[in-house]
C-alpha positions as CSV (number, residue, x, y, z in Angstrom):
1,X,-17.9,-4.7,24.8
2,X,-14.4,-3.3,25.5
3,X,-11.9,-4.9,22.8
4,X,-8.3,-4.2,22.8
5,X,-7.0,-4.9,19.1
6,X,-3.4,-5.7,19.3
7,X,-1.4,-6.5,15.6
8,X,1.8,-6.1,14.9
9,X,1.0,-4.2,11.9
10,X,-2.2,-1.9,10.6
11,X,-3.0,0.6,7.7
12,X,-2.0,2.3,6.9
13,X,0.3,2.9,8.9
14,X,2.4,-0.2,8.3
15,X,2.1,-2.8,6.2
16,X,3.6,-6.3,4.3
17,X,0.4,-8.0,4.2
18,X,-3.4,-9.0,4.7
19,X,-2.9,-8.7,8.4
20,X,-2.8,-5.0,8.1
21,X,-5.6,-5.1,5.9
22,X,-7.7,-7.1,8.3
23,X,-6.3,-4.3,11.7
24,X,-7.2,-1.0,10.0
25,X,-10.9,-2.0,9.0
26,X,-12.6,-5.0,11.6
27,X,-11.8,-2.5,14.1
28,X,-13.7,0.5,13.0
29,X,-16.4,-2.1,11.8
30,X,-16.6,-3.1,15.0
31,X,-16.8,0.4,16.7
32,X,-19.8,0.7,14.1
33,X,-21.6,-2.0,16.1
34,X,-21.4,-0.2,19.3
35,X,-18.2,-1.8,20.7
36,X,-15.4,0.2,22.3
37,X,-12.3,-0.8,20.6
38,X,-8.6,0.7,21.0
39,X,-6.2,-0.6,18.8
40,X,-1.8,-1.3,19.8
41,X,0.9,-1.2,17.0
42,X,4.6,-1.0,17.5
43,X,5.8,2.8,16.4
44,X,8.2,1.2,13.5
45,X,10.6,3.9,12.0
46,X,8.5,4.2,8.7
47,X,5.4,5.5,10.9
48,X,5.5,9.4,10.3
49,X,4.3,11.3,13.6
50,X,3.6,14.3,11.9
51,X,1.7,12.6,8.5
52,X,-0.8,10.6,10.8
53,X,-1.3,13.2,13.8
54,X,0.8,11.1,16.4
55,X,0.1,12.6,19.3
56,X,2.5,12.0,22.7
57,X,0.8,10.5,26.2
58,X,3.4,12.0,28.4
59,X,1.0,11.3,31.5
60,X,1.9,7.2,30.4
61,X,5.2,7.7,29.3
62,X,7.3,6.6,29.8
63,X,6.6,2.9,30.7
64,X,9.5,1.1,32.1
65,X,9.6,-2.3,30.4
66,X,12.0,-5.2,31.1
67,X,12.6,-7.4,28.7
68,X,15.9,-9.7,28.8
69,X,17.0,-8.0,32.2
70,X,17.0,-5.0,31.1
71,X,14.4,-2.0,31.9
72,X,13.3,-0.2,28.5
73,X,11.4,3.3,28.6
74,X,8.3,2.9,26.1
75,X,6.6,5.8,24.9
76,X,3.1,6.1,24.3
77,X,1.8,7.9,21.7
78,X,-2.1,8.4,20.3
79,X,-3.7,8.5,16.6
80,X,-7.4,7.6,15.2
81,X,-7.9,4.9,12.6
82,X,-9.5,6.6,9.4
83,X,-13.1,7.9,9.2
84,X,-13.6,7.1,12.9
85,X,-13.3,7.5,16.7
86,X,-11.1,4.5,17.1
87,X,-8.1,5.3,18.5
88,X,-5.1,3.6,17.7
89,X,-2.0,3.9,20.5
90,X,1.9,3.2,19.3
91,X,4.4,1.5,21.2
92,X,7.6,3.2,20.9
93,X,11.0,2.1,21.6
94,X,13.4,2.9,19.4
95,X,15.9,0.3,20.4
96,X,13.7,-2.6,19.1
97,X,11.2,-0.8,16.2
98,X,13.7,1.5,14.4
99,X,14.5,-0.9,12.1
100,X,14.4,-0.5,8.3
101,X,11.9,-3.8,8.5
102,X,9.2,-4.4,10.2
103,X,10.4,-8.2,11.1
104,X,14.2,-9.1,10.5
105,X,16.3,-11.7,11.1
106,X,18.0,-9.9,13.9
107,X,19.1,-12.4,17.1
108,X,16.5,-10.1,19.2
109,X,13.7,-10.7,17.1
110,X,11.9,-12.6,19.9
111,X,12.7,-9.2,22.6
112,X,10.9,-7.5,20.2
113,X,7.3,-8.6,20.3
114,X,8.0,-9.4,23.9
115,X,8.6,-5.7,25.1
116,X,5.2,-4.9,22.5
117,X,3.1,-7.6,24.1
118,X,4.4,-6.7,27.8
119,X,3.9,-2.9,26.8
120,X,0.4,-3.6,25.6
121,X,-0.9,-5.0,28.7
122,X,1.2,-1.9,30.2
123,X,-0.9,0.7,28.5
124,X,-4.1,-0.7,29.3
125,X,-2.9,-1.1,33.3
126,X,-1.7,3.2,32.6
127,X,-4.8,3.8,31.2
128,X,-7.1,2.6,33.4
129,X,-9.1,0.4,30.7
130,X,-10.3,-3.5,31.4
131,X,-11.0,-4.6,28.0
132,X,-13.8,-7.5,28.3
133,X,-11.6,-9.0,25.5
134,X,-7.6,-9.0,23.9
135,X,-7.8,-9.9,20.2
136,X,-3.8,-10.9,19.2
137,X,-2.8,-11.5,16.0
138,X,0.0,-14.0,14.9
139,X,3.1,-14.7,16.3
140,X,4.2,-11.2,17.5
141,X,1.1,-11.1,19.9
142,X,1.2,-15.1,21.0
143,X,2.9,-14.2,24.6
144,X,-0.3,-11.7,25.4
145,X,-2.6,-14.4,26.3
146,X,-0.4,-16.4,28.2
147,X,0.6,-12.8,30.6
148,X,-2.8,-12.4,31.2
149,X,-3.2,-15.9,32.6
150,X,0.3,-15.8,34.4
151,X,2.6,-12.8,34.4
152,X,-0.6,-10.3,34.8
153,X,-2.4,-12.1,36.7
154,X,-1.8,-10.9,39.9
155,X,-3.6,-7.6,38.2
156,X,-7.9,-7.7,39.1
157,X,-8.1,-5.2,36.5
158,X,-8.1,-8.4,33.7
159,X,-10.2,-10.7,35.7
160,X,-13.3,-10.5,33.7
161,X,-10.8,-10.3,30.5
162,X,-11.4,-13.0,27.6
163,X,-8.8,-13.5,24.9
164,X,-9.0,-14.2,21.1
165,X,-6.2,-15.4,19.1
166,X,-5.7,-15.2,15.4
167,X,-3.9,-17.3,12.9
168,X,-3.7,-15.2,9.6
169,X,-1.0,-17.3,8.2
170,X,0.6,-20.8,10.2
171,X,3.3,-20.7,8.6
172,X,4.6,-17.5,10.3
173,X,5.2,-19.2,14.1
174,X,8.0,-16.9,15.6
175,X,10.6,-19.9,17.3
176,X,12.9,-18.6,19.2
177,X,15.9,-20.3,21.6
178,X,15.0,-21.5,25.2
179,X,17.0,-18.3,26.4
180,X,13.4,-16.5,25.7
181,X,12.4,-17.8,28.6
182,X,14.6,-15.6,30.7
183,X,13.9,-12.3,27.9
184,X,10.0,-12.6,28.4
185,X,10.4,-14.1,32.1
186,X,8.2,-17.2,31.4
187,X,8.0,-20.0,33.6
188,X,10.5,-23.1,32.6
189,X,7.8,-25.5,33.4
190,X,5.4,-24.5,30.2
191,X,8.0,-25.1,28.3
192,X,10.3,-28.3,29.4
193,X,6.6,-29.7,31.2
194,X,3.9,-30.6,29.4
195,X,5.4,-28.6,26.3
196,X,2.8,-26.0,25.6
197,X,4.7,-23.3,24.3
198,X,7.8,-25.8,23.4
199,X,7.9,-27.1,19.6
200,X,11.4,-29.4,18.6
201,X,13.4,-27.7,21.3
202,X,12.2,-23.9,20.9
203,X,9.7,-21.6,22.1
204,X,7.4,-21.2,20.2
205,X,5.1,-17.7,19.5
206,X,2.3,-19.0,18.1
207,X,2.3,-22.0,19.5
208,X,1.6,-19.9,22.8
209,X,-1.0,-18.2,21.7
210,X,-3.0,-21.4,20.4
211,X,-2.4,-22.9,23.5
212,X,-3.7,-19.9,26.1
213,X,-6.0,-18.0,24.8
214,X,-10.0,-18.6,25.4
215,X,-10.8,-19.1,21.8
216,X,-9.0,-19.3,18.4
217,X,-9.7,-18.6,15.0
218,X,-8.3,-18.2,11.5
219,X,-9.4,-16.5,8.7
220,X,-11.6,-18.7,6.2
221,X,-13.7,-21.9,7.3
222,X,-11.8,-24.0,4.9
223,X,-8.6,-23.1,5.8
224,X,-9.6,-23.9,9.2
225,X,-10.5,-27.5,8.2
226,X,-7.1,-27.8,6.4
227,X,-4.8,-26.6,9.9
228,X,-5.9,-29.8,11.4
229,X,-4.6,-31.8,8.7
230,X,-0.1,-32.5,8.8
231,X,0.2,-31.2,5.2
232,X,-1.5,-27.9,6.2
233,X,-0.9,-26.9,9.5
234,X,3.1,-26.8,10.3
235,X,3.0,-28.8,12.9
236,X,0.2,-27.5,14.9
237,X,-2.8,-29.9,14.1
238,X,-2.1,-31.9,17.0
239,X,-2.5,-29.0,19.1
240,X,-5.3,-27.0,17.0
241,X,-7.6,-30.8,17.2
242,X,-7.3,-30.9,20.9
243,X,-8.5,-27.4,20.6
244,X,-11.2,-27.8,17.9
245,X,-14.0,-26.6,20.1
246,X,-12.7,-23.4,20.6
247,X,-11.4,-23.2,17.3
248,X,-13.5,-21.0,14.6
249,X,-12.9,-19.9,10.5
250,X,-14.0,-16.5,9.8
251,X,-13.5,-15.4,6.3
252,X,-12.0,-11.8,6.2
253,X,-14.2,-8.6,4.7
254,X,-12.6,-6.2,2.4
255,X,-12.9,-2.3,2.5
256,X,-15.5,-1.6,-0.4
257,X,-14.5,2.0,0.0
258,X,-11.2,1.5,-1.3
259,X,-12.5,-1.4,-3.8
260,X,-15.2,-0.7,-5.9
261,X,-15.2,-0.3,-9.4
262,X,-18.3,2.0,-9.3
263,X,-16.5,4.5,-6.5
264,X,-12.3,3.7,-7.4
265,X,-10.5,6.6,-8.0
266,X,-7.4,5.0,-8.9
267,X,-9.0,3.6,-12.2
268,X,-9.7,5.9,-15.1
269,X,-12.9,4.7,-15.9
270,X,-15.6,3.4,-13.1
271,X,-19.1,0.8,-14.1
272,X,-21.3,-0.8,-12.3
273,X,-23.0,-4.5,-12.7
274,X,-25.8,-2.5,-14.5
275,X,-23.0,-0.9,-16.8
276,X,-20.0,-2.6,-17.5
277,X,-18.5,-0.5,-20.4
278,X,-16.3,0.8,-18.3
279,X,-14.5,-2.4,-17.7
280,X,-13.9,-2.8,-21.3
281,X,-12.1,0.9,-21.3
282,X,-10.0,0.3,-18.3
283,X,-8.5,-2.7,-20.6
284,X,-8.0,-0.7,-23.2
285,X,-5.9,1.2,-20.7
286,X,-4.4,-1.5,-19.0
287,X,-2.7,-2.3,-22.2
288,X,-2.0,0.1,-23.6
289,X,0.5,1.0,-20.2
290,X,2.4,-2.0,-21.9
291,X,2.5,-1.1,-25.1
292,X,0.1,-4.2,-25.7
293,X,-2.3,-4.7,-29.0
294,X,-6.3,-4.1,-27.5
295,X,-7.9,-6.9,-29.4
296,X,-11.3,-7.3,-27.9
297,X,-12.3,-10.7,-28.2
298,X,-8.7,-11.3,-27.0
299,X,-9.0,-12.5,-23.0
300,X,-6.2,-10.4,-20.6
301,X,-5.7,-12.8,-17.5
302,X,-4.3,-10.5,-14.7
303,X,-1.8,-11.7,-11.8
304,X,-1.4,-9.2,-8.7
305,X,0.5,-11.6,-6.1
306,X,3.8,-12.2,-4.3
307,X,5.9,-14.4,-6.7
308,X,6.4,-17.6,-4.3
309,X,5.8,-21.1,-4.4
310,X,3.1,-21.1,-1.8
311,X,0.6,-18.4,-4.5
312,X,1.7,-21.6,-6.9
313,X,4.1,-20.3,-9.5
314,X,5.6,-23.6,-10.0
315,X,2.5,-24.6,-11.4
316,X,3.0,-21.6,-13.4
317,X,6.5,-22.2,-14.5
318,X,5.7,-26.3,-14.8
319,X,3.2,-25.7,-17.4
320,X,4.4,-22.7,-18.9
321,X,4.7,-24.0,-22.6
322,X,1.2,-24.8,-22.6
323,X,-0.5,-21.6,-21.3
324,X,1.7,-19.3,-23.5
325,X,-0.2,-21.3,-26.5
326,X,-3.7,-20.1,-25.5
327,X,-5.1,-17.8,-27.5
328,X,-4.9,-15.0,-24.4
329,X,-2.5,-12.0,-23.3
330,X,-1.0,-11.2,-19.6
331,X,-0.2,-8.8,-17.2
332,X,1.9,-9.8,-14.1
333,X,2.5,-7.3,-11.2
334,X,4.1,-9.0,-8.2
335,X,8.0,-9.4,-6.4
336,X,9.1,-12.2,-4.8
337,X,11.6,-15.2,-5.7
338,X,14.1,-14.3,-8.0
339,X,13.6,-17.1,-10.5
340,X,9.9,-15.9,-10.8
341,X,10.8,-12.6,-11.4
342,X,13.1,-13.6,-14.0
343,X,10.8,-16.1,-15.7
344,X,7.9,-13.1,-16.1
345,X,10.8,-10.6,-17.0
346,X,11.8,-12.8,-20.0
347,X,8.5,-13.6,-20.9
348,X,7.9,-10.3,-21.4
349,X,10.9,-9.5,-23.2
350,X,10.3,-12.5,-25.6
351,X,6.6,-12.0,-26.0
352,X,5.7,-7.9,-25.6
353,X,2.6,-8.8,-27.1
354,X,1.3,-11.2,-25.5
355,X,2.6,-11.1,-22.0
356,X,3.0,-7.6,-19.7
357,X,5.5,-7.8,-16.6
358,X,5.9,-5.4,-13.9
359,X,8.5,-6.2,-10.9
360,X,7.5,-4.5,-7.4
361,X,5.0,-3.0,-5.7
362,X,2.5,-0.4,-7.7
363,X,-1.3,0.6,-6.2
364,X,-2.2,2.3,-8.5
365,X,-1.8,-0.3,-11.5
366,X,-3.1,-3.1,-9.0
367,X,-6.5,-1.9,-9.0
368,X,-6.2,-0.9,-12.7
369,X,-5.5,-4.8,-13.4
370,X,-8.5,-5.4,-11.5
371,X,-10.9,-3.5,-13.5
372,X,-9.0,-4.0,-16.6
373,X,-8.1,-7.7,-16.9
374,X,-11.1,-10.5,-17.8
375,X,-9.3,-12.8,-15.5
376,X,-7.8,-13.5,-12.1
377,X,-5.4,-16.0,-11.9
378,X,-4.4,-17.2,-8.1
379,X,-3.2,-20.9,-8.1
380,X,-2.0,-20.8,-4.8
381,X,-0.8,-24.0,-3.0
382,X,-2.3,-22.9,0.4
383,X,-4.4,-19.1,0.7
384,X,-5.7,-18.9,4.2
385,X,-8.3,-15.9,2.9
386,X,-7.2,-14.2,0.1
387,X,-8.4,-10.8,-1.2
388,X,-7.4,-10.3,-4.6
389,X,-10.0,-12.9,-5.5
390,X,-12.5,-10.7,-3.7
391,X,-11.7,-7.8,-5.3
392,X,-12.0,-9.8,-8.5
393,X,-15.4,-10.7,-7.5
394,X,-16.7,-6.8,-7.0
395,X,-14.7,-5.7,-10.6
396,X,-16.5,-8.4,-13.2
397,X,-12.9,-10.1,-13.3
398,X,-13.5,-13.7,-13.3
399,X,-11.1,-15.5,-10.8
400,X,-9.7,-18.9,-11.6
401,X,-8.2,-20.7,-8.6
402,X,-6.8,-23.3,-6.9
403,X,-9.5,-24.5,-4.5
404,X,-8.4,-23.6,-0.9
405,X,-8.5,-21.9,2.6
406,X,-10.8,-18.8,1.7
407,X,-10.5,-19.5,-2.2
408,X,-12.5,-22.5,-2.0
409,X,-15.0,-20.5,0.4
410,X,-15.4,-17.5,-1.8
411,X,-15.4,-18.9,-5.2
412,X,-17.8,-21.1,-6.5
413,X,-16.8,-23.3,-9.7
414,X,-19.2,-22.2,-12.3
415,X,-19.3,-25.6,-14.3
416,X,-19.5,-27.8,-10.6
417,X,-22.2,-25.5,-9.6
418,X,-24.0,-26.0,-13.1
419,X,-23.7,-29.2,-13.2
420,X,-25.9,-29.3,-9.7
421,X,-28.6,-27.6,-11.4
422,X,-27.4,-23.6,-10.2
423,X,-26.5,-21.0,-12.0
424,X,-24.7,-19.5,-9.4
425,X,-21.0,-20.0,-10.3
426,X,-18.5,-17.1,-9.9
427,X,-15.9,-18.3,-11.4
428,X,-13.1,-21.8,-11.9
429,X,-11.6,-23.8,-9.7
430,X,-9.2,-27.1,-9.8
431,X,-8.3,-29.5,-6.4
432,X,-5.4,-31.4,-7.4
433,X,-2.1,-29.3,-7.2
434,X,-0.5,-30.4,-10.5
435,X,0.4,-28.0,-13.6
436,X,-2.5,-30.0,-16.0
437,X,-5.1,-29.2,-13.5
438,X,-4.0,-25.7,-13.4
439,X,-4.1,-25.7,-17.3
440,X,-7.3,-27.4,-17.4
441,X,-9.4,-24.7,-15.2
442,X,-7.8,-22.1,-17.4
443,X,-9.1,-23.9,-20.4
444,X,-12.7,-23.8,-18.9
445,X,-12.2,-20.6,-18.4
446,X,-11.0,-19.9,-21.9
447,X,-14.0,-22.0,-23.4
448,X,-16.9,-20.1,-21.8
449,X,-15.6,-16.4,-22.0
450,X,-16.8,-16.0,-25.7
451,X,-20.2,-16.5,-25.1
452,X,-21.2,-13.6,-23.9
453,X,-24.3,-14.0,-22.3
454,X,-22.9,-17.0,-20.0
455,X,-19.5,-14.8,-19.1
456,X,-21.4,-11.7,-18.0
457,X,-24.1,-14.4,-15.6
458,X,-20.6,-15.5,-14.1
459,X,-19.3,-11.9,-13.7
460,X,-22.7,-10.4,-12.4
461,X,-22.7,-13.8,-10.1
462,X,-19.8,-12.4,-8.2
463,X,-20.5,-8.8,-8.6
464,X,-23.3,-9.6,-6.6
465,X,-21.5,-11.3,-3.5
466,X,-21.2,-9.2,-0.3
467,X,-17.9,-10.0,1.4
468,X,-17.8,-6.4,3.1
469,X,-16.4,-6.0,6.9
470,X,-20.1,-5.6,8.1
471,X,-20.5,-9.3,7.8
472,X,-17.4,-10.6,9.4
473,X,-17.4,-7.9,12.5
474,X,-20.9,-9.6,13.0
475,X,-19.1,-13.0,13.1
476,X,-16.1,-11.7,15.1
477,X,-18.5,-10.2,17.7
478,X,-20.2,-13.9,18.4
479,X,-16.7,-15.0,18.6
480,X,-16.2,-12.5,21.2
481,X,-19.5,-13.6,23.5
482,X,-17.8,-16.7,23.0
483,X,-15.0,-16.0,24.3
484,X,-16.7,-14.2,27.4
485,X,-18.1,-17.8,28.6
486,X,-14.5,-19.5,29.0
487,X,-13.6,-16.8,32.0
């Protein structure tokens, strides 16, 4: 198949989250099964030409594109996703993607994403490609598949073209004023008759894209269960249970070339499930960066997440009294709300030996927390997929989570799962989103991790698991074939 890949954002040439993540590797993953795939980005002003090999397409550029009355000129320029023949094009116009951020709060954030999704379909019209399918990702691509069936359609070139719509996160929806009608030239009646791309008086992005394109997806099975329940899906279930036949949960893979403790150059020491001495260096390490007492029958929980309310840091903060009287140290990396920063920053200022804090964004000591720490915390109040608990899962760290979206599909309570007769557990869990469940899970966590032989079953449990690309691209390619059967 021919798949156009369109994201607002990829690595690594720009990113803020897991959709980036998810754009740089299903796409070469896909190539890998025999698929021709090109990808479209927006050429932010962080993307360096000369560090990634840019290369111009003045025979496509450049592309008049009106958006808002006006006619823009778009450039086109070319790269190659890493280790492979994928090629990756950028939509540049300085005027809209010159910005110090990648989204803003500017008054044309809608104009944006409309002159990107507009010069998308552009690009494939210039060069001369009919992809079978267009895969769009959140809000910024939403518009894409309602062009194809409307705007575009005029164009025979996209007859035979499916498209596939991807909710990474719903509560990122991209509402905008009705004046967006006139900036992306949509018809009045989809919005003010039969209200498929209106929500409370506003265009809606996503809403769009849930609404037009061929088949919809998001990215865990569970999380897809939870979007058609109110407290979940922000605002959409109505729309997502009229559509639940076309509607899928695909559980994102993660790059094992980047993440795997027997491979990661970014850790000092590398083991494998048959050798996990390693793992007890790289804590030695890990806290010794923070000037922390090793003490080895002492369990280090590691935290690598945004500091907001929807990873669950007011369960954190709500039972903070009783988890700093465990018999266990910490090490937080993350940024976010200021009150969490400030609650971690004290904490480490009052406790140095106990608790380790580091405010903003650091690589290299994420995957040395990884290795280093004996537990994963990640009490999130909604996770759509989650990685951090996959990368747990390949580095022996045992994750204790909140059960939910792609938590709840990728790790398996190890007491629930004994108590069933298996063995199979990879870690803790707790439903109910209240601080004493929260401080309960930690507890079992706390209870089984000195005996030895049980903690290394659950570490070797999830060492074991295979969550690589390979395994979703096969997923995403029925999706696709799927997809084919609704044009």
């Amino acid at each position: 198949m021919k798949i156009a890949f369109a994201a607002s954002e990829v690595v690594p040439f720009a990113k803020t989250g897991g959709l980036a993540d998810v754009s740089g590797a299903l796409p070469v993953e896909l190539e890998k099964l025999g698929h021709d795939v090109k990808v479209f980005m927006p050429k932010y002003y962080s993307v360096d030409e000369h560090k990634f090999n840019l290369e111009y397409q003045s025979w496509a550029s450049p592309m008049p594109i009106r958006v808002a009355g006006k006619v823009f000129d778009v450039n086109l320029y070319k790269s190659y996703l890493r280790d492979s023949s994928v090629e990756i094009y950028f939509i540049d116009c300085p005027y809209f993607f010159h910005r110090h951020n990648l989204y803003t709060n500017d008054l044309d954030e809608d104009q944006r994403f409309i002159c990107f999704s507009k010069s998308v379909i552009e690009a494939l019209q210039r060069l001369h490609w009919s992809p079978d399918i267009i895969h769009c990702n959140d809000w910024q691509t939403g518009l894409i598949p309602l062009y194809i069936k409307d705007n575009y359609s005029w164009d025979k070139m996209f007859a035979n073209t499916s498209t596939v719509f991807t909710v990474h996160n719903i509560g990122y929806q991209g509402k905008f004023s009705p004046q967006t009608l006139f900036n992306a030239e949509i018809s009045e009646d989809l919005f003010y008759h039969g209200g498929r791309i209106e929500q409370d008086g506003l265009v809606n992005f996503l809403k769009t894209g849930l609404s037009f394109a061929d088949v919809i997806n998001t990215v865990s099975e569970t999380y897809a269960k939870e979007l058609m329940t109110p407290e979940y899906s922000a605002g959409m279930h109505h729309l997502l249970k009229y559509r639940e036949k076309d509607f899928y949960g695909i559980i994102n893979g993660v790059d094992y070339d980047v993440w795997n403790p027997e491979t990661d150059k970014l850790i000092p020491y590398n083991y494998s499930k048959d050798d996990l001495s390693g793992k007890e260096k790289n804590k030695e390490e890990l806290l010794k960066k923070f000037n922390m007492p090793y003490q080895k029958d002492i369990p280090l929980i590691g935290i690598v997440s945004r500091l907001a309310i929807q990873k669950g840091f007011d369960l954190i903060q709500s039972a903070l009294g009783e988890l700093m009287q465990f018999n266990a140290q910490w090490i937080i990396l993350g940024s976010g709300e200021q009150k969490y920063e400030n609650m971690f920053q004290a904490l480490h200022e009052q406790m140095p030996r106990k608790v380790g804090t580091y405010i903003g964004y650091n690589n290299d000591l994420a995957h040395l927390i990884e290795a280093g720490a004996d537990i994963f915390l990640m009490p999130s109040h909604y996770e759509p997929c989650g990685l951090n608990q996959i990368y747990s899962l390949k580095y022996g760290t045992v994750p204790v989570v909140r059960k939910t979206g792609g938590l709840a599909d990728t790790v398996q309570d190890w007491n629930e799962y004994n108590t069933y007769g298996m063995d199979t557990g990879n870690g803790f869990s707790f439903v109910e989103y209240k601080p004493e469940a929260l401080v309960n899970a930690i507890q079992q966590a706390l209870f089984d991790y000195p005996n030895k032989p049980v903690w290394k079953k659950i570490q070797l449990n999830g060492m074991n698991k295979d969550y690589s690309w390979k395994h979703s691209a096969l997923q995403y390619e029925e999706l696709y074939k799927k997809a084919k059967l609704k044009r």
